[in-house]
C-alpha positions in Angstrom: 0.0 0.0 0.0 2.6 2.3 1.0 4.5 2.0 -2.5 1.1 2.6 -4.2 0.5 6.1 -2.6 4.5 7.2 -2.3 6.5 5.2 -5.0 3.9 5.6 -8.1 3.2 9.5 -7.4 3.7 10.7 -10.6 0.8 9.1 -11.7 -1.0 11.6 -8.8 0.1 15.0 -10.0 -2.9 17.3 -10.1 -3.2 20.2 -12.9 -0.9 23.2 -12.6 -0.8 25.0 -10.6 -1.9 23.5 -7.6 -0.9 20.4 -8.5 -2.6 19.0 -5.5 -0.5 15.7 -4.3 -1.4 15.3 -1.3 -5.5 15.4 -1.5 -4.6 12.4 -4.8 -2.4 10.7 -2.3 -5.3 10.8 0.6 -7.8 9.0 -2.2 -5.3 6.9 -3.4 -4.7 5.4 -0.1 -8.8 4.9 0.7 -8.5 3.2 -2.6 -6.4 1.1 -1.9 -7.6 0.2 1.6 -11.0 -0.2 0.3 -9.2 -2.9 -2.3 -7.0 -4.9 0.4 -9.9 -5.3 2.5 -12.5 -6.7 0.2 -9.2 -9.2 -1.5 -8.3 -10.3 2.3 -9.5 -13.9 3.2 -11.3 -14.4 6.0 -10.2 -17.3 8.4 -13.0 -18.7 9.8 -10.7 -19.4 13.2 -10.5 -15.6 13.9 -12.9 -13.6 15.5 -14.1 -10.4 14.1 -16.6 -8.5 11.5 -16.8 -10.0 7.9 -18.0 -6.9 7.0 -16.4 -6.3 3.7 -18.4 -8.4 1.0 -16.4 -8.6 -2.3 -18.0 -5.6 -4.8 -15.3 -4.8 -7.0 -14.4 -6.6 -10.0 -10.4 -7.9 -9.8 -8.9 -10.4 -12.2 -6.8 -12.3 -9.7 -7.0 -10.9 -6.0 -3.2 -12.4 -4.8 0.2 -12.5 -7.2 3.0 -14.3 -7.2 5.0 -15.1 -3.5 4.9 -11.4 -1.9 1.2 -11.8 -2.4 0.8 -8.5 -4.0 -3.1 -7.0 -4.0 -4.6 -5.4 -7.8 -4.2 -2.1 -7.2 -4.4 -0.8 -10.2 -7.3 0.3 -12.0 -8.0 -0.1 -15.1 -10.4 2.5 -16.2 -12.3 1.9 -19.5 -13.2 -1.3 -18.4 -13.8 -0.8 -14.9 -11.6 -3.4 -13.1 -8.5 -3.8 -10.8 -5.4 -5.5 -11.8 -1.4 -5.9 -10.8 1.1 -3.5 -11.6 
């Protein structure tokens, strides 16, 4: 998460002259949140709220042996996929 809001920041750059990075950085990281949460399993062993039902469209929630999460998204057709 923290390479997706700090690393890929050129893709954030606002218009001139305001440019406004940080306010794209604040979205970018509820974004992203929003994305780990619903692409986290759920153990059935641990308590807690399964509050987070699955309602964006990803092609493969979990990549290669880091594990990484699709947070990119692909606009024109409207789903998430891995950098």
């Amino acid at each position: 998460m923290e390479s997706e809001v700090n690393v890929s920041y050129n893709e954030l750059w606002g218009p001139k002259p305001g440019y406004q990075l940080l306010t794209n950085q604040l979205q970018r990281l509820c974004m992203v949140l929003d994305v780990y949460l619903e692409t986290e399993s759920h153990d059935p062993s641990v308590e807690g709220p399964k509050e987070f039902p699955q309602e964006k469209m990803c092609l493969r929630l979990v990549r290669g042996p880091t594990r990484m999460k699709p947070f990119k998204f692909n606009y024109p057709q409207g789903f998430f996929s891995h950098r």
